[in-house]
C-alpha positions as CSV (number, residue, x, y, z in Angstrom):
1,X,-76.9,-36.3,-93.3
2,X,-78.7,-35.9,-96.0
3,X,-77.7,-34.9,-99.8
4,X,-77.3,-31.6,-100.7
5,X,-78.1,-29.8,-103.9
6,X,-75.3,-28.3,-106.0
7,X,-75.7,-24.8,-105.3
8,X,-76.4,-25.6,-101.5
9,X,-72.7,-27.0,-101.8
10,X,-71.5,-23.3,-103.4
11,X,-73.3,-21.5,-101.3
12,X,-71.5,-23.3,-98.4
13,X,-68.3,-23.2,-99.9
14,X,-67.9,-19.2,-100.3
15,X,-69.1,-19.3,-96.9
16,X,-66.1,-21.5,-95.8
17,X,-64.0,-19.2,-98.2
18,X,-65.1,-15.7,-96.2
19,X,-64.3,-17.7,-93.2
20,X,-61.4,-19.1,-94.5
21,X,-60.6,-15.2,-95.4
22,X,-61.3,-13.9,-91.9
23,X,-60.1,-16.6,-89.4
24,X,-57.1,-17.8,-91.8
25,X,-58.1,-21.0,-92.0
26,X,-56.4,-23.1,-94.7
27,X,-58.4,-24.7,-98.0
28,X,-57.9,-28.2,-96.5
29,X,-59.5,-27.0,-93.3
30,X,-62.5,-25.2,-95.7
31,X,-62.6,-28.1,-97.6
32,X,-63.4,-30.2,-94.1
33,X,-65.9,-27.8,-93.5
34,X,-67.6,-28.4,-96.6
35,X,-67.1,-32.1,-96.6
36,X,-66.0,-33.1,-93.4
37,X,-63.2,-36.0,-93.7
38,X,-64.4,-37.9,-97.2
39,X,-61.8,-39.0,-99.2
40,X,-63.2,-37.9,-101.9
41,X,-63.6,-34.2,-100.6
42,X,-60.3,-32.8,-102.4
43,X,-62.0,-33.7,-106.4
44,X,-65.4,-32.6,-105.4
45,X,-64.3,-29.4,-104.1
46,X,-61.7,-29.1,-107.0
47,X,-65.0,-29.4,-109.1
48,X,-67.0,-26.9,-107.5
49,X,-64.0,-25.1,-107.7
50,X,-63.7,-24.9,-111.5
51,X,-67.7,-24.4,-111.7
52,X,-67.6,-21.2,-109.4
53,X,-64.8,-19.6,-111.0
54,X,-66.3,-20.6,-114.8
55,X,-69.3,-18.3,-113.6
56,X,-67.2,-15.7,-112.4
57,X,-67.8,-15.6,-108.7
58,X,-64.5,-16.8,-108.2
59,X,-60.7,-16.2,-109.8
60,X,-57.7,-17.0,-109.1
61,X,-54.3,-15.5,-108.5
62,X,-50.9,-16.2,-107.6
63,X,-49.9,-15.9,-103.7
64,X,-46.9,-16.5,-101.2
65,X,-48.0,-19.9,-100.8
66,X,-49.3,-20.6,-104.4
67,X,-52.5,-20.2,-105.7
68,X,-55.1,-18.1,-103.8
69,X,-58.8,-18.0,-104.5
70,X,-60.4,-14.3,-104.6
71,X,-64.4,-14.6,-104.1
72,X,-65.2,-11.4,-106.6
73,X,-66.4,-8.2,-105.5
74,X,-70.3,-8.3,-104.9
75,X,-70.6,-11.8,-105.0
């Protein structure tokens, strides 16, 4: 498998996010998506986390279960 680029990775992770959204799949199960079962997965995608929702495609809010990530309207 070869390396991807940065915004590949955020491009593929709101993708696992409107999947996540539609099929209720859970963030560890997006997260294996993104980075299939690395050990390292849960910091990288807390990373890309913080970078998405720093630009504003992202924000977060209080759920049931804790905190939920919204993807932003016309993002």
């Amino acid at each position: 498998m070869r390396n991807r680029s940065q915004e590949e990775n955020f491009k593929l992770l709101l993708d696992a996010f409107r999947l996540a959204g539609t099929r209720g799949l859970s963030i560890d199960q997006a997260r294996e998506l993104l980075f299939g079962k690395d050990t390292t997965a849960g910091s990288r995608t807390k990373k890309l986390l913080e970078r998405l929702k720093s630009k504003g495609v992202i924000r977060t809010q209080m759920g049931l279960a804790g905190i939920v990530y919204v993807i932003n309207a016309g993002q």
